[in-house]
N, C-alpha and C positions, 0 to 999 in steps of 0.2 A: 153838540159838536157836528158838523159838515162830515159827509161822508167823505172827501177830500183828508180833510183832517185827518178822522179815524182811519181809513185806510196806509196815511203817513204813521200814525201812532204805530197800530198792528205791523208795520214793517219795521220801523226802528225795534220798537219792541222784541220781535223775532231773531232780528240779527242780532243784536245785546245780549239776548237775555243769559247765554252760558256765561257771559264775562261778568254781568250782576248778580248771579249767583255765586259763581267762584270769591269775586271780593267781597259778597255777605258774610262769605261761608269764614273765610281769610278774617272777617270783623269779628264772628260772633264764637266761630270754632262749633258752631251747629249746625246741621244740617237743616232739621225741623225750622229753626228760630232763623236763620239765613233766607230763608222759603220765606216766612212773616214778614221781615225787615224789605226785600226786595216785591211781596207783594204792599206792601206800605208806598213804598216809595213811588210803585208803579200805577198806584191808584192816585199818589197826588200828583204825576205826572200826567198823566190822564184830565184831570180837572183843572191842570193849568196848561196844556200842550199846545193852545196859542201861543203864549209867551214865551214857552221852553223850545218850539221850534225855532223861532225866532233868533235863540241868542247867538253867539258869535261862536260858543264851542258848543253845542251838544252836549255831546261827552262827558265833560268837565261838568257842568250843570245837572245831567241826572247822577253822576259818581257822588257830589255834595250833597244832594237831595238822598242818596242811598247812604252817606253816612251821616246827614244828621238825622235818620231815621232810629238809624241804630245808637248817635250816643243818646237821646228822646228816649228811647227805648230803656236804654241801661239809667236814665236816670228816675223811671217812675219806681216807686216804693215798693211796689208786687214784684219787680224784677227783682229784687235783690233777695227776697224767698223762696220764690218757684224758678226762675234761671241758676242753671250750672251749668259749667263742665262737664263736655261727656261726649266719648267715643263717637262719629257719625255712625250711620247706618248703612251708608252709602257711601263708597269709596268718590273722591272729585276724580274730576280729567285733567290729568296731568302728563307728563313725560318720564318726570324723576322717579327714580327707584321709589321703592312704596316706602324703604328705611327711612331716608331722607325727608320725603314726602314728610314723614311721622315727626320726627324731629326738630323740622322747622315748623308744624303746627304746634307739637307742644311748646315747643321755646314762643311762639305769639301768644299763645295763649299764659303764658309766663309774666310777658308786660303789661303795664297798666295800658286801658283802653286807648287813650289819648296817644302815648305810644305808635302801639297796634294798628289807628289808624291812619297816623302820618305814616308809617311803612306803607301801610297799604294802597293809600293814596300815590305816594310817590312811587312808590317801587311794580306795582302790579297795573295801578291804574293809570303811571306815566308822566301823572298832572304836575306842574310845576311849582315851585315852593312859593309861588306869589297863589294861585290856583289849590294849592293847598289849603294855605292861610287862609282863603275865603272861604272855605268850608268847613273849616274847622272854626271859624269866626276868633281866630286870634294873629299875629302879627308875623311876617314873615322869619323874624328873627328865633321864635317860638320855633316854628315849622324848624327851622335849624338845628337849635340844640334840642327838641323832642329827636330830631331824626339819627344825632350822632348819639347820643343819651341811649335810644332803641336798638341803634346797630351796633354799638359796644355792647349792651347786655347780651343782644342778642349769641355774637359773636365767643362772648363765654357762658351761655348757654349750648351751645353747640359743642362748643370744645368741648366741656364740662360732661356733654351728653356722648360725647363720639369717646371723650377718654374710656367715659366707663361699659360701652358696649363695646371698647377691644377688652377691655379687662376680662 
């Protein structure tokens, strides 16, 4: 790589990097394995950052490349043995009450993955439901009903969670 390049990598990278950590974190519900998935992603962004500089969103292109890390990830055979859920180590950077905070990870962590990361995609990382759909590699209409399918459970998950911590 040109040291042009690498110098543009190293700065995209930098300025990114807290927001591809947080929506690892937001995919995988680990801290540890969030770390893995976003240095995954960042190594084949790296080997391809001719092309990926290039494209018309950035953004949008390394978010699909971070999550199809992670569903890759969740689909090899060893994940489904040695990955779990489980408490971080490390508190993320947020704003919200740490209650809250808590609540709306447990309830992602509640939905199935595909779910999890249409929320994530649309709702944290912004991306559009056609922009979606190409990272999740299924059809915009999909990206749709996964999205009101996610935010209804969601939505009584929470309840369901907020009922019983007034109880």
């Amino acid at each position: 790589m040109r040291a042009e390049d690498e110098r543009e990598y190293a700065e995209y990278v930098t300025a990114r990097l807290p927001h591809l950590i947080r929506a690892a974190y937001l995919l995988t519900g680990d801290a540890h394995r969030a770390d893995d998935v976003v240095q995954a992603a960042l190594t084949a962004l790296y080997r391809h950052w001719a092309k990926v500089r290039t494209a018309d969103n950035v953004d949008a292109y390394v978010q699909r490349v971070l999550v199809r890390q992670f569903l890759d990830e969740k689909r090899l055979a060893w994940s489904r043995v040695f990955l779990s859920w489980s408490l971080p180590d490390r508190p993320a950077v947020v704003a919200e009450p740490f209650e809250m905070q808590e609540l709306v990870h447990t309830a992602l962590r509640k939905l199935p993955r595909g779910q999890r990361a249409v929320l994530v995609l649309r709702f944290l990382c912004d991306q559009s439901i056609e922009d979606t759909a190409l990272a999740l590699r299924c059809s915009t209409g999909n990206v749709k009903s996964q999205t009101a399918r996610a935010l209804g459970a969601m939505r009584e998950l929470l309840v369901s969670a907020d009922v019983r911590s007034v109880s």
